[in-house]
N, CA, C and O atoms as CSV, one atom per row, in Angstrom:
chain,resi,resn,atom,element,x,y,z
A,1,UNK,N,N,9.320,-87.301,-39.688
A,1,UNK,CA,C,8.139,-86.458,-39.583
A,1,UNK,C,C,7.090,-87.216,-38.773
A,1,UNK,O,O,6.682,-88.367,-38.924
A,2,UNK,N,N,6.653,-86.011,-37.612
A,2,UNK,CA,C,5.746,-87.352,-36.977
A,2,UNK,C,C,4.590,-86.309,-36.279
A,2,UNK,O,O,4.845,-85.259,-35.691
A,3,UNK,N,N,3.560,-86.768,-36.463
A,3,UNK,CA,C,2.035,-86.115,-35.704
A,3,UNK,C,C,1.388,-86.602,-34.914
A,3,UNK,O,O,1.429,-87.817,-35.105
A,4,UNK,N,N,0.581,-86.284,-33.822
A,4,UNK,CA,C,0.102,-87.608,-33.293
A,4,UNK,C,C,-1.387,-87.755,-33.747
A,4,UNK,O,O,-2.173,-86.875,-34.096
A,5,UNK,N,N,-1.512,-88.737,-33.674
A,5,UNK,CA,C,-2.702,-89.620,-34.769
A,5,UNK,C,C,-3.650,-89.624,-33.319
A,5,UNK,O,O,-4.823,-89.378,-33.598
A,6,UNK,N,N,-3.479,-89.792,-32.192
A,6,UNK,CA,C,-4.655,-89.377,-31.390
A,6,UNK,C,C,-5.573,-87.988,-31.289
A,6,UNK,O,O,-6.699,-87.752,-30.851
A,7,UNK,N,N,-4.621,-87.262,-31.858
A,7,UNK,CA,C,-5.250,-85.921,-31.638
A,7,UNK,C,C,-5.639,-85.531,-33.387
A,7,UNK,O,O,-6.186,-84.482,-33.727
A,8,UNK,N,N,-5.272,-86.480,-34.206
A,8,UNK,CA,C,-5.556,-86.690,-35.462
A,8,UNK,C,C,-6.259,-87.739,-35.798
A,8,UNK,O,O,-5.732,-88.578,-36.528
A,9,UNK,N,N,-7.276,-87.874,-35.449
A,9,UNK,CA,C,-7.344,-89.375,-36.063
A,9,UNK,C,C,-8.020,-89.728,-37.168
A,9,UNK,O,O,-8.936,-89.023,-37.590
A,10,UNK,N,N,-7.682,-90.750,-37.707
A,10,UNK,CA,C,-8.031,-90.773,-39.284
A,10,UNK,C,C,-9.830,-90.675,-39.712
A,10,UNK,O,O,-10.800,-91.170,-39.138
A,11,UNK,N,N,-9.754,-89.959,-40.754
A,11,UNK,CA,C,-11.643,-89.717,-40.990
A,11,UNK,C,C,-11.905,-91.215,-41.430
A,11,UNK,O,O,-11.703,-91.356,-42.636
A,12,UNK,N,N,-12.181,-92.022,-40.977
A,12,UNK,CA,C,-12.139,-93.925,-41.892
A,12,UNK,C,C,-13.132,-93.380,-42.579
A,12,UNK,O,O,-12.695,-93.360,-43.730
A,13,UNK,N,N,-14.353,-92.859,-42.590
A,13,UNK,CA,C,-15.210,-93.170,-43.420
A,13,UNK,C,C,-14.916,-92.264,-45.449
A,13,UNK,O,O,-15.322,-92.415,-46.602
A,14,UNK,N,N,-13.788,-91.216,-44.496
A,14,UNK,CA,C,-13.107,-90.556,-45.734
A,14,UNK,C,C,-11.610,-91.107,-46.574
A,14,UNK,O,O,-11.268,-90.882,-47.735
A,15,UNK,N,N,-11.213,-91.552,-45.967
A,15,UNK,CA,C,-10.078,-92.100,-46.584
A,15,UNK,C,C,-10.165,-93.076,-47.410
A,15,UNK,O,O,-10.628,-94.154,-47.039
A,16,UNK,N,N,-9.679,-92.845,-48.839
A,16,UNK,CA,C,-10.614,-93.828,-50.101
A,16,UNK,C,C,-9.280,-94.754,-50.489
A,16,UNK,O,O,-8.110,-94.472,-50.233
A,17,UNK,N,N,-9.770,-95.906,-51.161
A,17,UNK,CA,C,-8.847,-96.787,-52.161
A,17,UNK,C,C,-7.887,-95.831,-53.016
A,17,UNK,O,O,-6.670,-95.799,-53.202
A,18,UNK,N,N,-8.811,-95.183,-53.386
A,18,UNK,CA,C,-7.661,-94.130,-54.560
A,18,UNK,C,C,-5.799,-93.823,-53.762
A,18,UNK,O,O,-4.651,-93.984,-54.176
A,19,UNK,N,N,-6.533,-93.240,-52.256
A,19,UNK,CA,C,-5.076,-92.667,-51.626
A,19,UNK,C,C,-4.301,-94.306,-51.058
A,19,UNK,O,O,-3.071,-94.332,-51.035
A,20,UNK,N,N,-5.062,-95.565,-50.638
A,20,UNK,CA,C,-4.281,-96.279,-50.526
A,20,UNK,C,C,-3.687,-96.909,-51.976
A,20,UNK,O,O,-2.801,-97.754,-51.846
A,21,UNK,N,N,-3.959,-96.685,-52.865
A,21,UNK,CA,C,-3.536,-96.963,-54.525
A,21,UNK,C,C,-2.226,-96.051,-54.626
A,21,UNK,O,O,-1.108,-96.331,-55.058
A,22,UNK,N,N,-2.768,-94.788,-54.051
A,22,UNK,CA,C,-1.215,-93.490,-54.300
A,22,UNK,C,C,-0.182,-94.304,-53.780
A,22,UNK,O,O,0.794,-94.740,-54.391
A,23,UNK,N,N,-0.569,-94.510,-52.291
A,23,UNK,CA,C,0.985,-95.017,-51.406
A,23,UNK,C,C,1.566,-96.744,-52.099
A,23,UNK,O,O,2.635,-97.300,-52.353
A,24,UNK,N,N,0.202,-97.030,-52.162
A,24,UNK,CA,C,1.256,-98.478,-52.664
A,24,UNK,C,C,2.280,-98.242,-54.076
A,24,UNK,O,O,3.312,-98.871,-54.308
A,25,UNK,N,N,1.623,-97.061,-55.000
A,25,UNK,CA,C,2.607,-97.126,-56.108
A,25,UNK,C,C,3.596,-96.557,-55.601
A,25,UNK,O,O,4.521,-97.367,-55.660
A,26,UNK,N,N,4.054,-95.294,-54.969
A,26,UNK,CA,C,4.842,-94.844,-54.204
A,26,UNK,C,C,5.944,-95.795,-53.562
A,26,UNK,O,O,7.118,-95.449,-53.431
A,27,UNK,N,N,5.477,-96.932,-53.207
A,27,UNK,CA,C,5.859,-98.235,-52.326
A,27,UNK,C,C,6.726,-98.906,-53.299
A,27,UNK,O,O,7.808,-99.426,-53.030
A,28,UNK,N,N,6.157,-98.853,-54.477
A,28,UNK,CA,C,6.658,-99.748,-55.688
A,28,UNK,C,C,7.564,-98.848,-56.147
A,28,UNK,O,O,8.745,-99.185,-56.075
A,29,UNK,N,N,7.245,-97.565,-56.695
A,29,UNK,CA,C,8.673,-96.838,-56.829
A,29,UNK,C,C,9.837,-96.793,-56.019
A,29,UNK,O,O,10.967,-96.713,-56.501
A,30,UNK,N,N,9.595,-96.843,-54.788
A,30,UNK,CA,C,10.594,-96.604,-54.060
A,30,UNK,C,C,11.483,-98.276,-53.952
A,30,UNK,O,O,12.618,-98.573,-53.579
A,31,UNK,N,N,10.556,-98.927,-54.370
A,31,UNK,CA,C,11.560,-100.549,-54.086
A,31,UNK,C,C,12.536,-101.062,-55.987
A,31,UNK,O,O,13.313,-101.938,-56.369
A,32,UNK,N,N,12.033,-100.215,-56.418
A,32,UNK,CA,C,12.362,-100.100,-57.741
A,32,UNK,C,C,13.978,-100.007,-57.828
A,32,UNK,O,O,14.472,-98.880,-57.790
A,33,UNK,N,N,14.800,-101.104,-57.941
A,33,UNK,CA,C,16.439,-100.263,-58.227
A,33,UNK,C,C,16.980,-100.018,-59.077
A,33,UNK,O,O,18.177,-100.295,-59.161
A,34,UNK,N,N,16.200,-99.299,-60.202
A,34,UNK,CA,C,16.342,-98.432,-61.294
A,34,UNK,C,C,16.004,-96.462,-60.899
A,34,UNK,O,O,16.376,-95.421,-61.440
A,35,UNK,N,N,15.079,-96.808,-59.629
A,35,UNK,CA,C,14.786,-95.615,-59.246
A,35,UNK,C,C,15.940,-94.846,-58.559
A,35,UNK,O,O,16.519,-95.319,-57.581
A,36,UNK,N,N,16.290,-93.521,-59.154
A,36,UNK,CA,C,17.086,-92.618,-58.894
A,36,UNK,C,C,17.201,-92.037,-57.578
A,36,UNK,O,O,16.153,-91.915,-56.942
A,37,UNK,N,N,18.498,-91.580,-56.949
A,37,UNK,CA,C,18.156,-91.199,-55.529
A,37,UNK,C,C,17.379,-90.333,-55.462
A,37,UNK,O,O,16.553,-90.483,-54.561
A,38,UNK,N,N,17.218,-88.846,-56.460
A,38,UNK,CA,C,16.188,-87.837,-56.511
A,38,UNK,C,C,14.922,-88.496,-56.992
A,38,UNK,O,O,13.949,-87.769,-56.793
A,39,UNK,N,N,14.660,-89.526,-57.505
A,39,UNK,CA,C,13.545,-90.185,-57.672
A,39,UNK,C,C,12.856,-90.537,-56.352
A,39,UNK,O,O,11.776,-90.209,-55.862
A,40,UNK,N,N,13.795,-91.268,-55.975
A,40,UNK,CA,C,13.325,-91.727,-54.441
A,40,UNK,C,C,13.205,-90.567,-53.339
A,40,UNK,O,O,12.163,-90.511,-52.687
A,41,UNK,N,N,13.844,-89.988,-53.193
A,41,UNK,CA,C,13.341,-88.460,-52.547
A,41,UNK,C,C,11.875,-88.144,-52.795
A,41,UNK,O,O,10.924,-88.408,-52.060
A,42,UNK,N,N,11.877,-87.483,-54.056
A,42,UNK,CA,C,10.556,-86.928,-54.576
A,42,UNK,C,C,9.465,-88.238,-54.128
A,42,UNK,O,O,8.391,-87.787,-53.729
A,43,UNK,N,N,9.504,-89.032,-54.124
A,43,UNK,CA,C,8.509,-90.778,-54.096
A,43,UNK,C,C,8.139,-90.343,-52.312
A,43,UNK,O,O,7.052,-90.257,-51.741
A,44,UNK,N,N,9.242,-90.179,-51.909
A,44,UNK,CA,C,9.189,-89.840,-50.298
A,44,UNK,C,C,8.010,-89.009,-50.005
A,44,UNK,O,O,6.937,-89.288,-49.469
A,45,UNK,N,N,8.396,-88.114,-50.404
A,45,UNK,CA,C,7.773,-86.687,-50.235
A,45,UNK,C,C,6.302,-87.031,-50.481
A,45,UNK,O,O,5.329,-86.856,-49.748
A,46,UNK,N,N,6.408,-87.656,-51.908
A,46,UNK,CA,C,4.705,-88.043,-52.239
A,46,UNK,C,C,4.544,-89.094,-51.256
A,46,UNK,O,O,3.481,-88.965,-50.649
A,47,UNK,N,N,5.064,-89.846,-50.980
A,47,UNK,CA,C,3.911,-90.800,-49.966
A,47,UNK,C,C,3.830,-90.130,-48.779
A,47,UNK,O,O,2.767,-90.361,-48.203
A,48,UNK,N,N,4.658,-89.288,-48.127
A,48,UNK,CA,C,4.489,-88.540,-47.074
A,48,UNK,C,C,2.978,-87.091,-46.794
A,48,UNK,O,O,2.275,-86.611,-45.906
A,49,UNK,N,N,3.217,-87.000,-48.088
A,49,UNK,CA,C,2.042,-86.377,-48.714
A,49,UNK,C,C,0.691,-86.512,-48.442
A,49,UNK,O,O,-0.132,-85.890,-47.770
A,50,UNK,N,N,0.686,-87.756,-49.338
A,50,UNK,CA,C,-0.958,-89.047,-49.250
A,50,UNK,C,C,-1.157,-89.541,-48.112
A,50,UNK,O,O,-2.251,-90.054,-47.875
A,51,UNK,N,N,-0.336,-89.512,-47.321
A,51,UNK,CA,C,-0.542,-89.684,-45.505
A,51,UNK,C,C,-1.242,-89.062,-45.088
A,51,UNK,O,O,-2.214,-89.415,-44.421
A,52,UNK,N,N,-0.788,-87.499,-45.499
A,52,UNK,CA,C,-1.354,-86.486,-44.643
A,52,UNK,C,C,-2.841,-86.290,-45.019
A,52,UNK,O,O,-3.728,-86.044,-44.201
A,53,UNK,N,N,-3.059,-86.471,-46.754
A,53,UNK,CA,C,-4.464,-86.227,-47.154
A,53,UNK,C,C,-4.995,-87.081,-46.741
A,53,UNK,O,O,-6.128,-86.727,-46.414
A,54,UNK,N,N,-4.743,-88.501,-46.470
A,54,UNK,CA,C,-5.651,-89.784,-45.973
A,54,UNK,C,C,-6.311,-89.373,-44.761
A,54,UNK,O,O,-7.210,-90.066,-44.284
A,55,UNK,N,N,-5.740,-87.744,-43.953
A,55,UNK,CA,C,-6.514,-87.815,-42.921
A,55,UNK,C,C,-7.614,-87.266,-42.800
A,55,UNK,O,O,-8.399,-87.178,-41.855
A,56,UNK,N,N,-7.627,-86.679,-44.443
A,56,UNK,CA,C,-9.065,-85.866,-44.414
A,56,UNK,C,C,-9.224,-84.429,-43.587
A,56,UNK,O,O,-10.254,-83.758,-43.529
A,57,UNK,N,N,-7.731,-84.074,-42.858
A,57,UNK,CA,C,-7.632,-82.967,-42.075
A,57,UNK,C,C,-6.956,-81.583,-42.621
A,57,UNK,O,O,-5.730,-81.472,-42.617
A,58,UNK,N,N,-7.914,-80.394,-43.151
A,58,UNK,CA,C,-7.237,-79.626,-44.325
A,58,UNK,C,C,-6.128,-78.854,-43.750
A,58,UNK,O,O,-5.164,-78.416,-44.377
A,59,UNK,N,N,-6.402,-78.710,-42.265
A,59,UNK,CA,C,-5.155,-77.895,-41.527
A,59,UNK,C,C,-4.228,-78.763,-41.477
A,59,UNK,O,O,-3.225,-78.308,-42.026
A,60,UNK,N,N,-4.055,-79.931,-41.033
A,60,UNK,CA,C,-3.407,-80.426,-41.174
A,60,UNK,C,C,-2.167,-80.697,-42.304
A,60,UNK,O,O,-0.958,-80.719,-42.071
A,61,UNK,N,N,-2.762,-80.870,-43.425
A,61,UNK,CA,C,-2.302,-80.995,-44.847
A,61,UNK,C,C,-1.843,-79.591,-44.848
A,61,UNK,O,O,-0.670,-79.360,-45.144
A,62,UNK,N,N,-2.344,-78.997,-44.662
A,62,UNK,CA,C,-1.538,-77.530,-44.991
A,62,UNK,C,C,-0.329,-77.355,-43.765
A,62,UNK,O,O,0.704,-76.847,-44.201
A,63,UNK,N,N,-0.323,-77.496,-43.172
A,63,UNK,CA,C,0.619,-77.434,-42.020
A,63,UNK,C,C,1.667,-78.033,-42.035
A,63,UNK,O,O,2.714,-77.829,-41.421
A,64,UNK,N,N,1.330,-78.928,-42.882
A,64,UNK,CA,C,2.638,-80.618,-42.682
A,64,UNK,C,C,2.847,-80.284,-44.593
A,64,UNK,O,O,3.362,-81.206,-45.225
A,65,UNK,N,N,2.462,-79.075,-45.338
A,65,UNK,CA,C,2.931,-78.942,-46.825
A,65,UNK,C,C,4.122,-78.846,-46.663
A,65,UNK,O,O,4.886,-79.659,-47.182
A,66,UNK,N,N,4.671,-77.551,-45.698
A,66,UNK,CA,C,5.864,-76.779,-45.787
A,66,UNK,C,C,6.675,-77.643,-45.525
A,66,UNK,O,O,7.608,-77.811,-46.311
A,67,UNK,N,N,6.557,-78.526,-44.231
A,67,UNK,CA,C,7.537,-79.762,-44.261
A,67,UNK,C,C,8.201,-80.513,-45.108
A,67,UNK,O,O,9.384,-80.825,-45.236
A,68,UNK,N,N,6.779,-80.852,-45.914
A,68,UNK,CA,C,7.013,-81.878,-46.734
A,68,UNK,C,C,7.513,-81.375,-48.311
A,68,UNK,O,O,8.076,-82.064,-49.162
A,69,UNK,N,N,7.175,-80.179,-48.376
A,69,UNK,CA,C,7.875,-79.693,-49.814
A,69,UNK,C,C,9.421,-79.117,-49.626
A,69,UNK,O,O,10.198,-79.337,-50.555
A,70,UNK,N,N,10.080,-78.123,-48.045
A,70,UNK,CA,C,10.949,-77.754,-48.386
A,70,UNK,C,C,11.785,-78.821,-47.283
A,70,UNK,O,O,12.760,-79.291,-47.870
A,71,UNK,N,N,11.687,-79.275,-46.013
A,71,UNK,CA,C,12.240,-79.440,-44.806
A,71,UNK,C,C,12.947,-81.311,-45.809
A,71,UNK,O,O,14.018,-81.725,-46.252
A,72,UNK,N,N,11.507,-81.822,-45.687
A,72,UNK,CA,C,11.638,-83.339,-46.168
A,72,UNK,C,C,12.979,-83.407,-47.449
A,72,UNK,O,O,14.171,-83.712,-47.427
A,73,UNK,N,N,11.974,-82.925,-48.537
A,73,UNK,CA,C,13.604,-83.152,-49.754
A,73,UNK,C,C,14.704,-82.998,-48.972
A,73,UNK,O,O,15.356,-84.039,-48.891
A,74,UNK,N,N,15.318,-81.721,-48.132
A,74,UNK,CA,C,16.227,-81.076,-47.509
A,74,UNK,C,C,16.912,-82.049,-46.955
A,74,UNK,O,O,18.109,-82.230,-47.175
A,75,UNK,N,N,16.024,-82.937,-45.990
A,75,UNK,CA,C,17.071,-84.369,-45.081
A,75,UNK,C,C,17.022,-85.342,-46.525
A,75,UNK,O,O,18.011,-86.074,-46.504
A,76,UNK,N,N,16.309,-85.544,-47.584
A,76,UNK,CA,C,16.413,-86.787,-47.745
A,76,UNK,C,C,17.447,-86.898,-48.439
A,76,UNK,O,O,17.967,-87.978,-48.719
A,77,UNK,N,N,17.945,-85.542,-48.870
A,77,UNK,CA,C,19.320,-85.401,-49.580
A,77,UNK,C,C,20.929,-85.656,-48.723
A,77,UNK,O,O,21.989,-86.234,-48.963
A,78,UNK,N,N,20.474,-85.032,-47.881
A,78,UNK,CA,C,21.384,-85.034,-46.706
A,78,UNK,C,C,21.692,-86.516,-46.226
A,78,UNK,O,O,22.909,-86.696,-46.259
A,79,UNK,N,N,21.154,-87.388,-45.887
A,79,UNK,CA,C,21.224,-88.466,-45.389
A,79,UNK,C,C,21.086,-89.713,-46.354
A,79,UNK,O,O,20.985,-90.870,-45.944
A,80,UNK,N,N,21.097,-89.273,-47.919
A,80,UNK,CA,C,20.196,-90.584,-48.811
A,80,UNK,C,C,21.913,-91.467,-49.106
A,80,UNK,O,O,21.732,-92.636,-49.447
A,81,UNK,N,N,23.017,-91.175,-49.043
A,81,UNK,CA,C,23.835,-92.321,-49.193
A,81,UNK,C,C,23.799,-93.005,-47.559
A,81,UNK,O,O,24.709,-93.832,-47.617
A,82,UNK,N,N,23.413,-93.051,-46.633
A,82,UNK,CA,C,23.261,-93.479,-45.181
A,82,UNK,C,C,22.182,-94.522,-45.046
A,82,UNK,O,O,22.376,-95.593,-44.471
A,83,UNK,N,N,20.845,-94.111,-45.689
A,83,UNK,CA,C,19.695,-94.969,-45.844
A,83,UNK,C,C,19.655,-96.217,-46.569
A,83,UNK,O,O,20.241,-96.365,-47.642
A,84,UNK,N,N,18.954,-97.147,-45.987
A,84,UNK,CA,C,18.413,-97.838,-46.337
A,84,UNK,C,C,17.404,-98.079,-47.190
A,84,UNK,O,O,16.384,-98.120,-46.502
A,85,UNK,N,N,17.095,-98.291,-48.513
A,85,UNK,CA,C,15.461,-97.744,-49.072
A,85,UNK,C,C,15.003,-99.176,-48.937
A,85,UNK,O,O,13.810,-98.994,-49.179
A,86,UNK,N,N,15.126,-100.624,-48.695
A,86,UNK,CA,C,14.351,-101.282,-48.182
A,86,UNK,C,C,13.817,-100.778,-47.036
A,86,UNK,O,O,12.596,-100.618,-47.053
A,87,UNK,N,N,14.264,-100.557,-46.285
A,87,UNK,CA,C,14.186,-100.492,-44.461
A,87,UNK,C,C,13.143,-99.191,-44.666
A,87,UNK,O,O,12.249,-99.219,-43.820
A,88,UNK,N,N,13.049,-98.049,-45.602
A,88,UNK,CA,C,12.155,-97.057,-45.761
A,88,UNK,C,C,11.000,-97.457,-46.154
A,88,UNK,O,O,9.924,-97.077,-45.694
A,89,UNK,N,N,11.244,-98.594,-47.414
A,89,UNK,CA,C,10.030,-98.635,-48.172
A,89,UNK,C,C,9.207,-100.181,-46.954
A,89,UNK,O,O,8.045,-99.856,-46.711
A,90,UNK,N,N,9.433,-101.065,-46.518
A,90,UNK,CA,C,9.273,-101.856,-45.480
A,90,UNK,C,C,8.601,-100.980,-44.381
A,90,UNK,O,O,7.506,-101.502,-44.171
A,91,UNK,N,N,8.722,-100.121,-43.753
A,91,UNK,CA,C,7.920,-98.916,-42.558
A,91,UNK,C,C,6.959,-98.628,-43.787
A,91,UNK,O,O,5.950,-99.300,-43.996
A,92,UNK,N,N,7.330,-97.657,-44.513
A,92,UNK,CA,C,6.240,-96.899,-45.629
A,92,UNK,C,C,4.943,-98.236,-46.002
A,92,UNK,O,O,3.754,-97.915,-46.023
A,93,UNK,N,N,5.309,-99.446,-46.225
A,93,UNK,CA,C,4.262,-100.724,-45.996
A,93,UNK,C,C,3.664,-100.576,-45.084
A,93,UNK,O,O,2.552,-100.098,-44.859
A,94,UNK,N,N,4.870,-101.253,-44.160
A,94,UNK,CA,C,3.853,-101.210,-42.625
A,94,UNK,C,C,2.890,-100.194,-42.669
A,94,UNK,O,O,1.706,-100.508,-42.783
A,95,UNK,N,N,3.234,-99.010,-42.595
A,95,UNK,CA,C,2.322,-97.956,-42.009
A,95,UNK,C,C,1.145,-98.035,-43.029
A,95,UNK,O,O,0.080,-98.386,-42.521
A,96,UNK,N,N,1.122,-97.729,-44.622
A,96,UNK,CA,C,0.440,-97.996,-45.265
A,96,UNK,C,C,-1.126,-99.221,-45.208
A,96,UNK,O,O,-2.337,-99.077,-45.378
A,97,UNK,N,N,-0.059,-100.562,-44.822
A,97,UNK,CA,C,-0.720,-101.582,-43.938
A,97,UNK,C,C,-1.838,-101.395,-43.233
A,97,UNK,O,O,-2.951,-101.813,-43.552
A,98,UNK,N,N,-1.447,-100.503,-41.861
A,98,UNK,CA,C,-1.915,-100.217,-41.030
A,98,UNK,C,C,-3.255,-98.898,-41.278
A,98,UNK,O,O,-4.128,-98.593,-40.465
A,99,UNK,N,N,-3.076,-98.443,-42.356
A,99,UNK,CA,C,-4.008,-96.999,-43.104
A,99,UNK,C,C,-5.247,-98.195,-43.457
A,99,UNK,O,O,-6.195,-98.277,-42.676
A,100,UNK,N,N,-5.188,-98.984,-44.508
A,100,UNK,CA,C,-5.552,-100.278,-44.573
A,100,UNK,C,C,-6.511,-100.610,-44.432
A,100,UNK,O,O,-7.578,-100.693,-45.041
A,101,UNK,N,N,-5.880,-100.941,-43.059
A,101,UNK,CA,C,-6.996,-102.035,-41.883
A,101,UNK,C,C,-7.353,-101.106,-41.244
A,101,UNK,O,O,-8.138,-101.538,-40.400
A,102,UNK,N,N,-7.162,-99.442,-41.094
A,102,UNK,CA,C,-7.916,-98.517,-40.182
A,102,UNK,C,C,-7.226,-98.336,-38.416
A,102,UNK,O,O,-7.720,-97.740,-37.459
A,103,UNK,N,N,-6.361,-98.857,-38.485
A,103,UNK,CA,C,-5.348,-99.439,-37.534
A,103,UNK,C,C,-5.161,-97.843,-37.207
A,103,UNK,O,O,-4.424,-97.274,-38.012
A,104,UNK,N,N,-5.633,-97.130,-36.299
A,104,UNK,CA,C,-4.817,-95.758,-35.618
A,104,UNK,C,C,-3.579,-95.763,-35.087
A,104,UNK,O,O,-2.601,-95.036,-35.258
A,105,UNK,N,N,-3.891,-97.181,-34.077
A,105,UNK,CA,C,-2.885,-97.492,-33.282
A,105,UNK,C,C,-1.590,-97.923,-33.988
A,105,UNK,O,O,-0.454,-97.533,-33.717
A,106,UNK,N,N,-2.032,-98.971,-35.131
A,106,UNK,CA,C,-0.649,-99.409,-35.810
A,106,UNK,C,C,-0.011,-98.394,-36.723
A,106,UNK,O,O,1.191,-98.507,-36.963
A,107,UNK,N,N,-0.703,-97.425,-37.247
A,107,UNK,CA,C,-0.419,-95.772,-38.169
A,107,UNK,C,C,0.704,-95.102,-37.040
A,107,UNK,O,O,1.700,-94.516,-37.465
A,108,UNK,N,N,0.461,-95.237,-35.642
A,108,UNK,CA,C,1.158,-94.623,-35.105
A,108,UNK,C,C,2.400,-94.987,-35.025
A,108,UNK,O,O,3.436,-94.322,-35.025
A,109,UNK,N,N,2.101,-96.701,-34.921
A,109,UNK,CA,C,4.038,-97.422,-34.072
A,109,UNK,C,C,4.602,-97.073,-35.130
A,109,UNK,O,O,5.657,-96.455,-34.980
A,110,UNK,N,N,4.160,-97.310,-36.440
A,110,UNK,CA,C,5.007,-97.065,-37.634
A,110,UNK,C,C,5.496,-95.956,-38.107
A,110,UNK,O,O,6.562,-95.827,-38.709
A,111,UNK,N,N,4.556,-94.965,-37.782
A,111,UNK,CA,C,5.343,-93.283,-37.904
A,111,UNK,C,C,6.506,-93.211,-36.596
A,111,UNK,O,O,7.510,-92.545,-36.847
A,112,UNK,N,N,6.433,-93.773,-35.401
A,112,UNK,CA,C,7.169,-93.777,-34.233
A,112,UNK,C,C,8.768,-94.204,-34.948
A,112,UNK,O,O,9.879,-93.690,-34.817
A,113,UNK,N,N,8.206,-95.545,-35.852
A,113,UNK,CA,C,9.592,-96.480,-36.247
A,113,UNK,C,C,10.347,-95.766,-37.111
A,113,UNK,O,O,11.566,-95.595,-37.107
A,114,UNK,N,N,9.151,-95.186,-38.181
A,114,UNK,CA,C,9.763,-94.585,-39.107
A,114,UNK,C,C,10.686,-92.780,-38.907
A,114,UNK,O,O,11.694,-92.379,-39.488
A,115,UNK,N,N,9.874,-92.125,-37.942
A,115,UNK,CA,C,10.689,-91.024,-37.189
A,115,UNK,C,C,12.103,-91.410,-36.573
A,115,UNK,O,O,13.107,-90.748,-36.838
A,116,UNK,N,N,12.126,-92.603,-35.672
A,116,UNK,CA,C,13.046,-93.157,-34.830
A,116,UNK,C,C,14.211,-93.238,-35.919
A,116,UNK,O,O,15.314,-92.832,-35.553
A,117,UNK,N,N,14.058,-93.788,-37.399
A,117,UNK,CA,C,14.951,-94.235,-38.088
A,117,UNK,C,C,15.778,-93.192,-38.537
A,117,UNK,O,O,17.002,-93.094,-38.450
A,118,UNK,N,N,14.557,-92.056,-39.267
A,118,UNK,CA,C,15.159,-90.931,-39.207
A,118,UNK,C,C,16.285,-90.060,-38.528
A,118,UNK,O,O,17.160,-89.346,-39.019
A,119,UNK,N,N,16.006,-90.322,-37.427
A,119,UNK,CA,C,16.852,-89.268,-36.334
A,119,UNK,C,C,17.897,-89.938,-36.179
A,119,UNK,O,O,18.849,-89.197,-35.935
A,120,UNK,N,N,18.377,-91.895,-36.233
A,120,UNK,CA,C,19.275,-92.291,-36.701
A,120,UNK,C,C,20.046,-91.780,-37.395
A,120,UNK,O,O,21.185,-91.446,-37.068
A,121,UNK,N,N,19.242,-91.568,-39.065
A,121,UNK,CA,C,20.507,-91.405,-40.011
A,121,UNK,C,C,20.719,-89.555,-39.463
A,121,UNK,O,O,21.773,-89.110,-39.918
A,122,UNK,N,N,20.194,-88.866,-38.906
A,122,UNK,CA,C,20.274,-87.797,-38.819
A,122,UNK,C,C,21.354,-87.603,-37.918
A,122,UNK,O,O,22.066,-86.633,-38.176
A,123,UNK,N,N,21.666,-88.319,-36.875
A,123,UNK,CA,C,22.812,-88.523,-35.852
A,123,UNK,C,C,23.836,-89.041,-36.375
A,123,UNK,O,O,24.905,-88.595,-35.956
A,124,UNK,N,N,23.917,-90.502,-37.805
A,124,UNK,CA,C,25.007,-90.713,-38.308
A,124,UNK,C,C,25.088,-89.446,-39.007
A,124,UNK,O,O,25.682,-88.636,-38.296
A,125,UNK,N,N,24.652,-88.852,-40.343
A,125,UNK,CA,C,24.922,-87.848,-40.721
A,125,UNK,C,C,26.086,-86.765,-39.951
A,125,UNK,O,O,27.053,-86.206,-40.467
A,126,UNK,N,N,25.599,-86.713,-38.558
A,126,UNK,CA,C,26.151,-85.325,-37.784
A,126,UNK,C,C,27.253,-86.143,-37.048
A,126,UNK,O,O,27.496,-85.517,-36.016
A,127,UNK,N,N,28.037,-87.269,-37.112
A,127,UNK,CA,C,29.194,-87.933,-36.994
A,127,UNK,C,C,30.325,-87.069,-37.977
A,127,UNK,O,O,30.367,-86.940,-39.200
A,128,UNK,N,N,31.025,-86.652,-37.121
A,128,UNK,CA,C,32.423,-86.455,-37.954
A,128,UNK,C,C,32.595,-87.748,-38.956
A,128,UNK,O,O,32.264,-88.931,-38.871
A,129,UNK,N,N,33.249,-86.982,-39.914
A,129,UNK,CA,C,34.179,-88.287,-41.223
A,129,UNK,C,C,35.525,-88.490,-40.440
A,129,UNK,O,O,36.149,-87.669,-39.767
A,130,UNK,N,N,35.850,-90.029,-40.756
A,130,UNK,CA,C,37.083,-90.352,-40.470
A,130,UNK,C,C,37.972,-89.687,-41.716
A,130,UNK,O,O,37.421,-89.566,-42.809
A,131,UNK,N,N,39.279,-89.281,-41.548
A,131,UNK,CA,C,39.743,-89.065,-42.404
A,131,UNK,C,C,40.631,-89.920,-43.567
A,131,UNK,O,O,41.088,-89.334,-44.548
């Protein structure tokens, strides 16, 4: 899932501790290996979520809901024995990181990395099975 943050750019003076508090627990669930693959899905979804509200942009958030409630679960099921959940929850930092320090620029490479990874498992996914 990816937006561009230039034509979005984050409200800094609106984006509170509370939503960087959401993503880091999010962060912690997801590194958790007691956490369930539908656990980790749903964890997805919510930090993908608190992204969108961090921008303080209500169209936005509404625009990127439908994604994120029916489209998102949809791949993360599809692709969750393929993934990595370090390598998810490690980007989901970074980017988080980067929310942070107010970093536009670094919010972006990391949605870039984290899209890029995506479309990975989305291409292994669409690999024939050996038989």
């Amino acid at each position: 899932m990816r937006w561009k943050l230039p034509r979005c750019p984050w409200r800094r003076k609106k984006r509170t501790d509370d939503q960087l508090a959401e993503l880091a627990r999010e962060i912690s669930r997801q590194r958790n290996r007691d956490t369930s693959d539908e656990d980790f899905c749903a964890s997805d979804v919510a930090f993908h979520s608190a992204v969108a509200r961090a921008t303080d942009n209500p169209i936005l958030v509404f625009q990127l809901s439908a994604a994120f409630e029916a489209m998102q679960p949809l791949m993360n099921m599809l692709v969750y024995r393929l993934r990595d959940r370090e390598r998810i929850a490690d980007l989901h930092q970074a980017l988080a990181d980067a929310l942070a320090a107010r970093d536009s620029a670094g919010a972006a490479q990391h949605l870039d990395a984290l899209s890029a990874y995506t479309r990975e498992l989305a291409a292994q996914r669409r690999k024939p099975r050996s038989a």
